[in-house]
Backbone as a printed PyTorch tensor [residue, N CA C, xyz], in Angstrom:
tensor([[[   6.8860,  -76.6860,  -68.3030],
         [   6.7350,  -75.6160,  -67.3510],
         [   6.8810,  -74.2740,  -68.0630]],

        [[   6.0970,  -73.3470,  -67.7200],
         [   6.3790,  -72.1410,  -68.4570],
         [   6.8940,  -70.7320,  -67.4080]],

        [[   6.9530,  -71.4880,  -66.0500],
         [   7.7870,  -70.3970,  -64.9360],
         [   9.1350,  -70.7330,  -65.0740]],

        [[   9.6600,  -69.9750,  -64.7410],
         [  11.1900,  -69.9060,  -64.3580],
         [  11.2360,  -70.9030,  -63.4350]],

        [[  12.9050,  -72.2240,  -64.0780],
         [  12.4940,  -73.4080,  -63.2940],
         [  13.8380,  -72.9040,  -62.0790]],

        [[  13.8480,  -73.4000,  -60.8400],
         [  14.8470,  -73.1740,  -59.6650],
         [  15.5000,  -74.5080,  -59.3260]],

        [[  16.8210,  -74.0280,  -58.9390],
         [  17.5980,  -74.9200,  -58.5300],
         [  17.3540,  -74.7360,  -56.3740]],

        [[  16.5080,  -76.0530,  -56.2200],
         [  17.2980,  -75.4630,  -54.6720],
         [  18.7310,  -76.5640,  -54.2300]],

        [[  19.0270,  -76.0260,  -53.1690],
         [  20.5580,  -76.2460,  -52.7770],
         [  19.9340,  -77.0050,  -51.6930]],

        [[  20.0700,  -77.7890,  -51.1630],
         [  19.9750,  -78.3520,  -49.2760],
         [  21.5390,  -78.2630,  -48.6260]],

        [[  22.0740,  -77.3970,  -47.4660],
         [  23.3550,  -77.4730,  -47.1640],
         [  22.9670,  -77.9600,  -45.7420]],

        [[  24.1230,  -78.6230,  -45.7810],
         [  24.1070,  -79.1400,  -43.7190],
         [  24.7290,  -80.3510,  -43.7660]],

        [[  25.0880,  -80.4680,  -42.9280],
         [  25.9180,  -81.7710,  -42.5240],
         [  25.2770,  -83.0310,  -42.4070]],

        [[  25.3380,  -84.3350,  -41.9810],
         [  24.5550,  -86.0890,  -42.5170],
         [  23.1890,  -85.5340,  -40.6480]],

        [[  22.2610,  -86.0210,  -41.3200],
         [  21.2820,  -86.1940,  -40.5820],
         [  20.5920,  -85.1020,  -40.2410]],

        [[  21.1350,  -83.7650,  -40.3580],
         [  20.2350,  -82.4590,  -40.1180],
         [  18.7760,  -82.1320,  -40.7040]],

        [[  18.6460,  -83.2310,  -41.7990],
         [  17.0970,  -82.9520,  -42.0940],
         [  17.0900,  -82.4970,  -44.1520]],

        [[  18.3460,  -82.8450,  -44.8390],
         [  18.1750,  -82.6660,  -45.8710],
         [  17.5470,  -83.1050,  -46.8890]],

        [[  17.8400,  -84.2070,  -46.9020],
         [  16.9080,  -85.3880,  -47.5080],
         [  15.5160,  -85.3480,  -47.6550]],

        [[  14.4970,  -84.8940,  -46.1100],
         [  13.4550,  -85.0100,  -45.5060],
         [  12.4020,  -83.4780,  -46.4040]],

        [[  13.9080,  -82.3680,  -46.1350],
         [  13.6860,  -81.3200,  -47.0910],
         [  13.4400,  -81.8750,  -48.7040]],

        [[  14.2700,  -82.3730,  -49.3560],
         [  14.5940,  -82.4200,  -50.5630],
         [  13.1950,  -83.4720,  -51.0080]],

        [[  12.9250,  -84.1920,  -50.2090],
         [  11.6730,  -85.2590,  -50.2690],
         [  10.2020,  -84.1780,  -50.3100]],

        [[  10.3110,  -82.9900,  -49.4230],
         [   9.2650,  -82.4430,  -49.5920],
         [   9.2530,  -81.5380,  -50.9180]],

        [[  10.0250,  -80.8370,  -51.5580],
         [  10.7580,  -80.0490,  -52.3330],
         [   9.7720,  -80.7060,  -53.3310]],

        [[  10.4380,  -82.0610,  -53.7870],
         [   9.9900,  -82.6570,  -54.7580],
         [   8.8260,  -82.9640,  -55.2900]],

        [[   7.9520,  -82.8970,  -54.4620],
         [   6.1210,  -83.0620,  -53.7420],
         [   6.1650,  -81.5170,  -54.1820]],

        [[   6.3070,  -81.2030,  -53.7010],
         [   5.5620,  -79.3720,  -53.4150],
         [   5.8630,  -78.2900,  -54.6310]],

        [[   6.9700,  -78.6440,  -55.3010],
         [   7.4120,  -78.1310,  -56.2370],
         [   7.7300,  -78.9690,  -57.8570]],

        [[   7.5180,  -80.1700,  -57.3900],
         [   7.4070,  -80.8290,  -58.4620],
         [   9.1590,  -80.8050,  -59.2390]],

        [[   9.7430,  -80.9500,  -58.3160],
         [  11.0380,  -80.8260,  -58.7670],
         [  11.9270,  -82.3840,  -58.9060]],

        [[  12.8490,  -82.1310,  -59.3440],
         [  13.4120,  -83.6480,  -59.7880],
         [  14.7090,  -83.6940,  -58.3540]],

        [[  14.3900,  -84.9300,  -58.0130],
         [  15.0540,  -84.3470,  -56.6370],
         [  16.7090,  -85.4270,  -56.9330]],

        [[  17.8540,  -84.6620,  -56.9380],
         [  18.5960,  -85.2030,  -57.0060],
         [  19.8620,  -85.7840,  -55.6910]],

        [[  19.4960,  -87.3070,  -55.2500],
         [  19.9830,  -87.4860,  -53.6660],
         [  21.8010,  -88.2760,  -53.9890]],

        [[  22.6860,  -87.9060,  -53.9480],
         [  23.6540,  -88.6070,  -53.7440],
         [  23.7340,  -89.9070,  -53.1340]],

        [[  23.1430,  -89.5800,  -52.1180],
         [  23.4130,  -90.9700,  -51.2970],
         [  22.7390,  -92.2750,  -51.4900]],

        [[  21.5380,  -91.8260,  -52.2740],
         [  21.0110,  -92.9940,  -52.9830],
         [  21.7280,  -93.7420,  -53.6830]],

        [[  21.9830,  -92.7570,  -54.7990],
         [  23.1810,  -93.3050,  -56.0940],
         [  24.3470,  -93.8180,  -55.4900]],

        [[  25.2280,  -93.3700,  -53.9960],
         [  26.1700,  -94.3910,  -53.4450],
         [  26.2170,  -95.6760,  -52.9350]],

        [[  24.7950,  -95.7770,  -52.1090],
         [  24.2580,  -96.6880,  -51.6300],
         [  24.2240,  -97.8250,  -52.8930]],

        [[  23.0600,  -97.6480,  -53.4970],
         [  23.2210,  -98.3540,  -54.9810],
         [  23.9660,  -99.0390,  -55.6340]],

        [[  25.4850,  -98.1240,  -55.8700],
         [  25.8780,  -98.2880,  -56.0350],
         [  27.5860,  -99.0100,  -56.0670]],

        [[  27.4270,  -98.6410,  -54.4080],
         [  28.7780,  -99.2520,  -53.7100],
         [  28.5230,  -99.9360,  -52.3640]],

        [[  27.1200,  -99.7740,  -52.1070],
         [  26.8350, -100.3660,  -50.6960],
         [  27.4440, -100.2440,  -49.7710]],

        [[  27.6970, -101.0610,  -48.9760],
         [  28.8200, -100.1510,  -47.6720],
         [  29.7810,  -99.6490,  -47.9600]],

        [[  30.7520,  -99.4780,  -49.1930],
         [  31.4360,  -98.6600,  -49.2750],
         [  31.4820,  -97.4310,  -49.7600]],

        [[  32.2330,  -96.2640,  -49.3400],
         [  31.4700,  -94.7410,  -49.8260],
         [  32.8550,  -94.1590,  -49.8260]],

        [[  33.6930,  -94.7510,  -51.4780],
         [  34.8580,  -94.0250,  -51.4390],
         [  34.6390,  -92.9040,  -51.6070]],

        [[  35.3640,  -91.5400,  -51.8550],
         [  35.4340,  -90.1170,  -51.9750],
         [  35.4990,  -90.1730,  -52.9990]],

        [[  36.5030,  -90.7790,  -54.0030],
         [  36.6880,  -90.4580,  -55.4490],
         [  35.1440,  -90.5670,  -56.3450]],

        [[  34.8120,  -91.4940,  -55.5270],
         [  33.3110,  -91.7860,  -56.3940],
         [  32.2050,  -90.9900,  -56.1280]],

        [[  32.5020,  -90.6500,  -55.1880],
         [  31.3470,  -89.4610,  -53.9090],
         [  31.7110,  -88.4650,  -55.2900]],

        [[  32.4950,  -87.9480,  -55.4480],
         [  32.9080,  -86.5240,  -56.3440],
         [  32.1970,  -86.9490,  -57.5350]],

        [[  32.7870,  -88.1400,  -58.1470],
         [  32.0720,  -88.1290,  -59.6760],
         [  30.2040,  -88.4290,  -59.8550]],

        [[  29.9100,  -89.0470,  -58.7000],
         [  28.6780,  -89.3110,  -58.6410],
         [  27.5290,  -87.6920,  -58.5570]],

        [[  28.5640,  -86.9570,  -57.6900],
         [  28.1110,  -85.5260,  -57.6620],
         [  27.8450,  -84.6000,  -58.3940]],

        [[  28.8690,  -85.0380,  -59.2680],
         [  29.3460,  -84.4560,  -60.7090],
         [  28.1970,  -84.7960,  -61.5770]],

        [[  28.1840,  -85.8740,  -61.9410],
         [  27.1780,  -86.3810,  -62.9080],
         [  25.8640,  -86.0350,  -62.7360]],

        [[  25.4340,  -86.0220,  -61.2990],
         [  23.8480,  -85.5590,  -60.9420],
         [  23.6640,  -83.9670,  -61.0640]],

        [[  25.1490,  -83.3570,  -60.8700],
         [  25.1610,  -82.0840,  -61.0020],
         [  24.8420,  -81.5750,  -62.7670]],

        [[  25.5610,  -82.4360,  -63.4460],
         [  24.9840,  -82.0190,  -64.9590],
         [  23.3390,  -82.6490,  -65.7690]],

        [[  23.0640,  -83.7530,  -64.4200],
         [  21.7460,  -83.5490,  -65.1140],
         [  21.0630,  -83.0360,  -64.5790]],

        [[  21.0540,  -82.1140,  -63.1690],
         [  20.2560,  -80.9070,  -62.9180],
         [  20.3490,  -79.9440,  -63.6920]],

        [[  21.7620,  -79.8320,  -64.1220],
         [  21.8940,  -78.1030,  -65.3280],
         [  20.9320,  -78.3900,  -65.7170]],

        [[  21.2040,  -79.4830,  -66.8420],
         [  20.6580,  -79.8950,  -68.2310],
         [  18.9020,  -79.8140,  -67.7970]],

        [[  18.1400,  -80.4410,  -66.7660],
         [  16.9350,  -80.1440,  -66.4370],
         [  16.2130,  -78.1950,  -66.5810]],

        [[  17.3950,  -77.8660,  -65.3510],
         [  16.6730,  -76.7890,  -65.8930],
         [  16.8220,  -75.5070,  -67.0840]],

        [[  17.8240,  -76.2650,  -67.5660],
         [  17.4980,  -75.6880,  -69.2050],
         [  16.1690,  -75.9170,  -69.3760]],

        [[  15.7480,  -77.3340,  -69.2330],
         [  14.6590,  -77.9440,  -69.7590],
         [  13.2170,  -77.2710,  -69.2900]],

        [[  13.3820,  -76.6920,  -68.0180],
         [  12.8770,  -75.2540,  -67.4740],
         [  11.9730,  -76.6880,  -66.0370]],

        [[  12.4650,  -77.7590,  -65.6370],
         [  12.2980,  -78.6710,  -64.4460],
         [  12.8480,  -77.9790,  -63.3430]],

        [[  12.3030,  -77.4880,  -62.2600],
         [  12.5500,  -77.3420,  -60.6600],
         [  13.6240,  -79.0510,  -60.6250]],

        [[  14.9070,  -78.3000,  -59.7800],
         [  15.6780,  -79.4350,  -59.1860],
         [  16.2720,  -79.4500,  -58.3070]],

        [[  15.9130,  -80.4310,  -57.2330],
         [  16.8350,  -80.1990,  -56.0730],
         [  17.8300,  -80.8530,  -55.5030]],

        [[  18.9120,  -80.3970,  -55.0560],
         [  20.3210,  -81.2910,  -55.1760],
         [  20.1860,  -81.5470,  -53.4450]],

        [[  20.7610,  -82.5330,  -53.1790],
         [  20.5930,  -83.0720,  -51.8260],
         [  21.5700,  -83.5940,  -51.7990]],

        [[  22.5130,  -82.5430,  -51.3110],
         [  24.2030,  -82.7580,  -51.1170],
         [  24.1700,  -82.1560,  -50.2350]],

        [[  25.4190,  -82.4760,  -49.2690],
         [  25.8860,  -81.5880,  -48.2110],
         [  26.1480,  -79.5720,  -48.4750]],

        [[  26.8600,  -79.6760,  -49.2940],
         [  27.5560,  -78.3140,  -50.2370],
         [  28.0880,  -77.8020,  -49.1540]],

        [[  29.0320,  -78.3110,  -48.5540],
         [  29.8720,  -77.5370,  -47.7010],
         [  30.9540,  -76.4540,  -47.4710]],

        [[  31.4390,  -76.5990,  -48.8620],
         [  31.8680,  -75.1830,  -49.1650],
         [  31.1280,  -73.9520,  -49.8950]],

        [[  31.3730,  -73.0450,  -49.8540],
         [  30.6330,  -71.6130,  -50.3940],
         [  31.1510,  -72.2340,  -51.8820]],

        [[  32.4980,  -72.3120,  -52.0990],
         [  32.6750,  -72.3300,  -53.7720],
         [  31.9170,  -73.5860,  -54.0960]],

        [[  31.5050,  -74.2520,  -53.5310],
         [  30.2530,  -75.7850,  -54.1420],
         [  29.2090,  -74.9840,  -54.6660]],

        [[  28.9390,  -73.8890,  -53.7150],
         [  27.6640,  -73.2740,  -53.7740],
         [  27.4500,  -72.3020,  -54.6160]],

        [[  28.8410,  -71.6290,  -54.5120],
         [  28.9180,  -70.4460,  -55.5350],
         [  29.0160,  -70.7090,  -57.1780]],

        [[  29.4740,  -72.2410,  -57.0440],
         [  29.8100,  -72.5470,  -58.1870],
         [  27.9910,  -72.9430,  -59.0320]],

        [[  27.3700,  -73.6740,  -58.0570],
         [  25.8620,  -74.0010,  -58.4120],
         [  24.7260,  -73.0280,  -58.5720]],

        [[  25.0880,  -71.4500,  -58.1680],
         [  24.5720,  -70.3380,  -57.9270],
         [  25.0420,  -70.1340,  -59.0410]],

        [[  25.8150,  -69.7170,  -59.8220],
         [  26.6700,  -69.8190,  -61.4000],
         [  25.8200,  -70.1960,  -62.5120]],

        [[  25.8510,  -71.6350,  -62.3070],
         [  25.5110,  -72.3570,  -63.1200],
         [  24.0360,  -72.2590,  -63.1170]],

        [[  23.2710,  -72.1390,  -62.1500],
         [  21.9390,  -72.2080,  -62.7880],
         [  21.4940,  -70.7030,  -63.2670]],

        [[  22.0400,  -69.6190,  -62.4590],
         [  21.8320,  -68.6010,  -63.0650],
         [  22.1780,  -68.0860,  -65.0680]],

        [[  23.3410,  -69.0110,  -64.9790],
         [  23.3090,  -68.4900,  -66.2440],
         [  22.4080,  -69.7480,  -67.3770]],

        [[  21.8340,  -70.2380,  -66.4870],
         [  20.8660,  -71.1740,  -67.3230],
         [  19.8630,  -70.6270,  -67.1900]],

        [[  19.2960,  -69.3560,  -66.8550],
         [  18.1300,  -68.4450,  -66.5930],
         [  17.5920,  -69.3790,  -65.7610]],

        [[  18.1950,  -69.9860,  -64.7750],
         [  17.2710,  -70.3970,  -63.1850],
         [  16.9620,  -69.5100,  -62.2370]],

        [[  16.4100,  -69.9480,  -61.4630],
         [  16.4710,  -68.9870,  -59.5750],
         [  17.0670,  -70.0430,  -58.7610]],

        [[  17.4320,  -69.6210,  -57.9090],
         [  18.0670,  -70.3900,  -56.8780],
         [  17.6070,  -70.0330,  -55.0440]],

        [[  17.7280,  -71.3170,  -54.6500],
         [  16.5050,  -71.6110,  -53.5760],
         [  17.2120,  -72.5630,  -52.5600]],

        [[  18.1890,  -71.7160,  -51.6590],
         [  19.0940,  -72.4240,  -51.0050],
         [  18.5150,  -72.7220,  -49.0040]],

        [[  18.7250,  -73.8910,  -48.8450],
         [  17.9970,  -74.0810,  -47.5020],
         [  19.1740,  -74.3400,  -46.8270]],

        [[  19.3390,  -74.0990,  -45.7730],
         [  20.5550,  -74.4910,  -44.5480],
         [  19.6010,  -75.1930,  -43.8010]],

        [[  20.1650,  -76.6830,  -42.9820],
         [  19.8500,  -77.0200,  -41.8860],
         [  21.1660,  -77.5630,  -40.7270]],

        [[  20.8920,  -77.1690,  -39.3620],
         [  21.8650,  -77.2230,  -38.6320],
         [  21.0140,  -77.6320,  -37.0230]],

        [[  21.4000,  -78.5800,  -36.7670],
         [  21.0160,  -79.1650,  -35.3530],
         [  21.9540,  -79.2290,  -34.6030]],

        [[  22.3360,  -79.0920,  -32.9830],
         [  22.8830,  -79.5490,  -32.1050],
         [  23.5040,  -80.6910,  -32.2520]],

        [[  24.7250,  -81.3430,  -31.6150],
         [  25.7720,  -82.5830,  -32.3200],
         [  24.7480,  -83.5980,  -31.3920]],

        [[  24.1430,  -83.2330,  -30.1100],
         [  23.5540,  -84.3770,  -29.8340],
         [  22.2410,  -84.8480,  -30.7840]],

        [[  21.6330,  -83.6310,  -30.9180],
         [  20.4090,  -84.1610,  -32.2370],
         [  20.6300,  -84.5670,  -33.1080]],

        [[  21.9040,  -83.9070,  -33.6920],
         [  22.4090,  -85.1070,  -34.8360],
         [  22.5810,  -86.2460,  -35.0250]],

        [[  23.3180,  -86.2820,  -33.6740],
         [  24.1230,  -87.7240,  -33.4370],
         [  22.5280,  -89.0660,  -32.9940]],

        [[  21.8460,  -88.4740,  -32.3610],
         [  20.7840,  -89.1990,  -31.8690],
         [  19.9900,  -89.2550,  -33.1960]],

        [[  19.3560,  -88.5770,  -34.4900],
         [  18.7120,  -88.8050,  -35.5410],
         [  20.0070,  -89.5520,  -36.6760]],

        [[  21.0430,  -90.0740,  -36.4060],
         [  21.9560,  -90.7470,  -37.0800],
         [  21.7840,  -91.8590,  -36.4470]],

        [[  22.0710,  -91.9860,  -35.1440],
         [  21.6400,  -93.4510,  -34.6810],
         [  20.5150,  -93.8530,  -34.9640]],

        [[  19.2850,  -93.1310,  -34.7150],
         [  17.7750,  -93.7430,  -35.5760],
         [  18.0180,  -94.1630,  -36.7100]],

        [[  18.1180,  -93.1040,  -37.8780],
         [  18.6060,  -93.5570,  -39.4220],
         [  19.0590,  -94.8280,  -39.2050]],

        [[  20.2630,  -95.1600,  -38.9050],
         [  21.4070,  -96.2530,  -38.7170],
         [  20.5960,  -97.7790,  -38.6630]],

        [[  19.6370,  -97.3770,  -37.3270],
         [  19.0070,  -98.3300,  -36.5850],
         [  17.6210,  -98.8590,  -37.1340]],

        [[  17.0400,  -97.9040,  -38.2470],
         [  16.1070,  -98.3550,  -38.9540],
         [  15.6650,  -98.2470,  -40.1400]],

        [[  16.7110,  -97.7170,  -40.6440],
         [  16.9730,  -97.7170,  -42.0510],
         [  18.4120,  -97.6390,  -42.8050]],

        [[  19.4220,  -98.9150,  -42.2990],
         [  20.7340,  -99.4480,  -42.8130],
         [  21.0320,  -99.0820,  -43.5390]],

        [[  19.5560,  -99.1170,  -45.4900],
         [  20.4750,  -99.6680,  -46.3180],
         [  20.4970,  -97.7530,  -46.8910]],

        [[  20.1930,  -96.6930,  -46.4930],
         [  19.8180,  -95.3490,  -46.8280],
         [  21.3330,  -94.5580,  -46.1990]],

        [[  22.2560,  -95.2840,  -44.7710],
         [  23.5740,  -94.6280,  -44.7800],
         [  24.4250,  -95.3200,  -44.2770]],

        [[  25.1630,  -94.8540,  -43.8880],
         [  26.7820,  -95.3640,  -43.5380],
         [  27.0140,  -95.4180,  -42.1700]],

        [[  27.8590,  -95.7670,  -41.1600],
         [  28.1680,  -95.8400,  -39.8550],
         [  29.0500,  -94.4830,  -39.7240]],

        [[  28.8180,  -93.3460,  -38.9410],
         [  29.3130,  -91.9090,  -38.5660],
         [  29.7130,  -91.8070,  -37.4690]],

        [[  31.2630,  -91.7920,  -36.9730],
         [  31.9070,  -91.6510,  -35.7520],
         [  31.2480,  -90.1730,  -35.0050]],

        [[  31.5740,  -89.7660,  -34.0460],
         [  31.5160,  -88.8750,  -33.3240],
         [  32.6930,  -87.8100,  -33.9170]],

        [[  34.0920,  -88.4680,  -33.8980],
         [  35.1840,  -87.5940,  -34.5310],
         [  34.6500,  -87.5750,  -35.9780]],

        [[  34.6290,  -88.0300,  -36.6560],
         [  33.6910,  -87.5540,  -38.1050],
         [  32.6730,  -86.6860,  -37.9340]],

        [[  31.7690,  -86.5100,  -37.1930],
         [  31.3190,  -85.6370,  -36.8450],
         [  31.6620,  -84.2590,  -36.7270]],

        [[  32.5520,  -84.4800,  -35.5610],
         [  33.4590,  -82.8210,  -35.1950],
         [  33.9240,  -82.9850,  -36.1540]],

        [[  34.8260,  -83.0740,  -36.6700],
         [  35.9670,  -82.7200,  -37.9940],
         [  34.8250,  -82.2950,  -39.1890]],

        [[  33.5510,  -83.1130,  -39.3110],
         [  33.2100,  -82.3130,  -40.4620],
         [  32.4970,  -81.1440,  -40.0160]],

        [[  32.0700,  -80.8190,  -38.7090],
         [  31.3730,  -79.7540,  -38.6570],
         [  32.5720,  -78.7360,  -38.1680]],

        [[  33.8460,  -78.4030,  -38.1030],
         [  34.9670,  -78.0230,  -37.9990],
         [  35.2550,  -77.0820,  -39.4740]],

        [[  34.9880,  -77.9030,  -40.5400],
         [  35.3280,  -77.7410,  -41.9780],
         [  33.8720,  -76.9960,  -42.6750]],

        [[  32.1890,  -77.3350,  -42.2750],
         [  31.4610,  -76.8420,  -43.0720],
         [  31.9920,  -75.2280,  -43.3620]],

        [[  31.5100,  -74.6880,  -44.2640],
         [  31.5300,  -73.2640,  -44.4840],
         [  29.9880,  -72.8890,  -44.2670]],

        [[  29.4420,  -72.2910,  -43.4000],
         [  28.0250,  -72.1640,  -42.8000],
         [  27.3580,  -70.7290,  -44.2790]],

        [[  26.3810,  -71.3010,  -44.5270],
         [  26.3950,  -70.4720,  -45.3300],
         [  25.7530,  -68.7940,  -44.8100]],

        [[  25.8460,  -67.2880,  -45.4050],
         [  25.9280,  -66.1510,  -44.7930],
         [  23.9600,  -65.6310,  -44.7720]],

        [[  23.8870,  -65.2170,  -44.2780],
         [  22.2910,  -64.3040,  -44.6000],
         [  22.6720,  -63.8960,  -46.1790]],

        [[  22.6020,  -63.3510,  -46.5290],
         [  22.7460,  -62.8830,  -47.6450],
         [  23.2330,  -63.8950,  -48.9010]],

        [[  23.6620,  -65.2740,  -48.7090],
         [  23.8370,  -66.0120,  -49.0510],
         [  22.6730,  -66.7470,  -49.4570]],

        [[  22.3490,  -67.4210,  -48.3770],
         [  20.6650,  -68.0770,  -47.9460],
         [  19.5160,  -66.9150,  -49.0380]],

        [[  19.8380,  -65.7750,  -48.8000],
         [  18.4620,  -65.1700,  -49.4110],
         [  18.8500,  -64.8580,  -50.9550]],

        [[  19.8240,  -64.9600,  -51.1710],
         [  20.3610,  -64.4970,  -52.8710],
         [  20.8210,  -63.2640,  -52.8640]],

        [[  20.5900,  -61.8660,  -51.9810],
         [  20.9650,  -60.7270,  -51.6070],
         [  22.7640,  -60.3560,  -52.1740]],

        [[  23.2790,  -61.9690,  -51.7830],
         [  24.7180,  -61.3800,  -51.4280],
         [  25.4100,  -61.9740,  -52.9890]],

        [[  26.1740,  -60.8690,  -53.8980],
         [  26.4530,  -61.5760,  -55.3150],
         [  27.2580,  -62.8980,  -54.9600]],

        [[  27.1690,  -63.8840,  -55.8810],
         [  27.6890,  -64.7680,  -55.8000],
         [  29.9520,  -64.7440,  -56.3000]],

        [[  30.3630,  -64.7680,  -55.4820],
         [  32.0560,  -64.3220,  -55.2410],
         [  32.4170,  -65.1880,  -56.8570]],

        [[  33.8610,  -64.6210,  -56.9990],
         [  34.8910,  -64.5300,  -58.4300],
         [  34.8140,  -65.7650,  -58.1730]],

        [[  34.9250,  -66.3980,  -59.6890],
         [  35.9780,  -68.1580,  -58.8750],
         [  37.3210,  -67.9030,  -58.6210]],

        [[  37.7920,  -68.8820,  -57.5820],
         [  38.6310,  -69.0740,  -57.2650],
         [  40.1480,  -68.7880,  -57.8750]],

        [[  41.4720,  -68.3160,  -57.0920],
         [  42.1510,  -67.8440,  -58.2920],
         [  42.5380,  -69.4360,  -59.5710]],

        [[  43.1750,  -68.7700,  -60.4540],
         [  43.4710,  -69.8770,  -61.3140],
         [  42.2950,  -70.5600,  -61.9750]],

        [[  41.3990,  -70.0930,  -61.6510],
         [  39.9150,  -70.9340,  -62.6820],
         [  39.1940,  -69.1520,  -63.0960]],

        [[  39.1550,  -69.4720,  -64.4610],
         [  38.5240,  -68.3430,  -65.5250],
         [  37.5240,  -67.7040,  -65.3090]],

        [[  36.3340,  -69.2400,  -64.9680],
         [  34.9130,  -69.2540,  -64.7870],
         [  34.6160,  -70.0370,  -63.4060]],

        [[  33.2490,  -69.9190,  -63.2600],
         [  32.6420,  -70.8290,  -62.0480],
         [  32.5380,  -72.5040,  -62.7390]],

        [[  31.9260,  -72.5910,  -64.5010],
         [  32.1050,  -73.4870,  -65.1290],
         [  32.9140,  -74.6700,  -65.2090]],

        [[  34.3920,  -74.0780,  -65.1590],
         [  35.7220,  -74.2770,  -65.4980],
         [  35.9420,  -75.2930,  -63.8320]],

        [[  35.5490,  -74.3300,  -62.8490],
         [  35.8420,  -74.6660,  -61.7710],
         [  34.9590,  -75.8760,  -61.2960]],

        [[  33.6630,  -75.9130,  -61.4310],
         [  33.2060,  -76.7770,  -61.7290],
         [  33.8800,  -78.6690,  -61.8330]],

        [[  34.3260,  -78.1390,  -63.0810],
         [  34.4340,  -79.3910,  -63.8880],
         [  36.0210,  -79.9360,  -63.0640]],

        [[  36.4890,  -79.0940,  -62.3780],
         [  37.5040,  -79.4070,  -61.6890],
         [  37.0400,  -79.7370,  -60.3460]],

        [[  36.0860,  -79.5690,  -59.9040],
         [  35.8110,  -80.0200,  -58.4150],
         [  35.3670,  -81.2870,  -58.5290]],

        [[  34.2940,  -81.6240,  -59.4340],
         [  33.2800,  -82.7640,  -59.6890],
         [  33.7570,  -83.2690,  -60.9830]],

        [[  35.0970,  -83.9790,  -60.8960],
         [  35.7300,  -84.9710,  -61.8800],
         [  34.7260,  -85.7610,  -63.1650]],

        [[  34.7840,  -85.5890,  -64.1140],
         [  33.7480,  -86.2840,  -64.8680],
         [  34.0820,  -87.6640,  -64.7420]],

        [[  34.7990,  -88.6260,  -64.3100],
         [  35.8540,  -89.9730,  -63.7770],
         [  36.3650,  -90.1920,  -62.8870]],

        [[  36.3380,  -91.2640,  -62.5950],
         [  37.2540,  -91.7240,  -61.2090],
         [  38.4280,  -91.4590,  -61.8170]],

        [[  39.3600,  -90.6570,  -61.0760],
         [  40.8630,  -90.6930,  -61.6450],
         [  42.1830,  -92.2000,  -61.3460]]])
């Protein structure tokens, strides 16, 4: 590639339409589309501990860097529910001379909940069984991302106290190991 390659972000909570995004992304932009939930599925089948959720994140997260060094469009198809997930991935590809190309999706809990039961009901082996209270509690916790966020407008915030870099912080969110 000889354009400037982009990282996009997909943020939103299970069933809002990320995936569906990240599937077109990949088509349209020719980007390497990177899905978590594949690699859990895969890899743990019905079970979807957290510790592994993090390192699995982790790992797909360094071979997107490493892509677009390589100057590859990549798109991460994670929830990114916090701003510092985001701020931290806004970081990192920037100082890999990327652009960054962040999509929010957000539906009503009944549209959710009704395109989770479809998923569920006709395609098992792609997710997990999602309570209603899992639901609220995680949409309780997203950090919604800002206008100025979404468009790149707004600088991307300090890391966090006690971490140097966004790098640093990084490597502390998305464990390179199960601990």
């Amino acid at each position: 590639m000889t354009a400037r390659p982009t990282l996009f972000l997909t943020v939103g909570l299970p069933g809002t339409g990320k995936t569906t995004e990240a599937r077109r992304i990949e088509m349209e932009k020719n980007a390497l589309r990177l899905t978590k939930d594949e690699w859990m599925k895969a890899l743990y089948g019905l079970a979807n501990p957290p510790s592994a959720s993090d390192v699995v994140e982790g790992r797909l997260i360094e071979i997107g860097l490493r892509a677009l060094q390589l100057g590859i469009n990549v798109v991460i198809d994670f929830g990114l529910w916090g701003r510092d997930e985001r701020s931290a991935l806004r970081a990192a590809a920037t100082d890999r001379g990327a652009a960054v190309e962040m999509r929010y999706f957000e539906l009503t809990p009944a549209e959710q909940r009704q395109r989770l039961d479809r998923r569920h009901a006709n395609e098992p082996h792609t997710t997990w069984p999602m309570s209603d209270e899992e639901l609220a509690r995680w949409a309780a916790i997203i950090s919604i991302p800002t206008p100025g966020e979404l468009d790149g407008s707004e600088p991307v915030d300090d890391p966090p106290a006690g971490f140097a870099t966004w790098d640093e912080w990084r490597r502390h969110r998305w464990t390179p190991a199960i601990p």
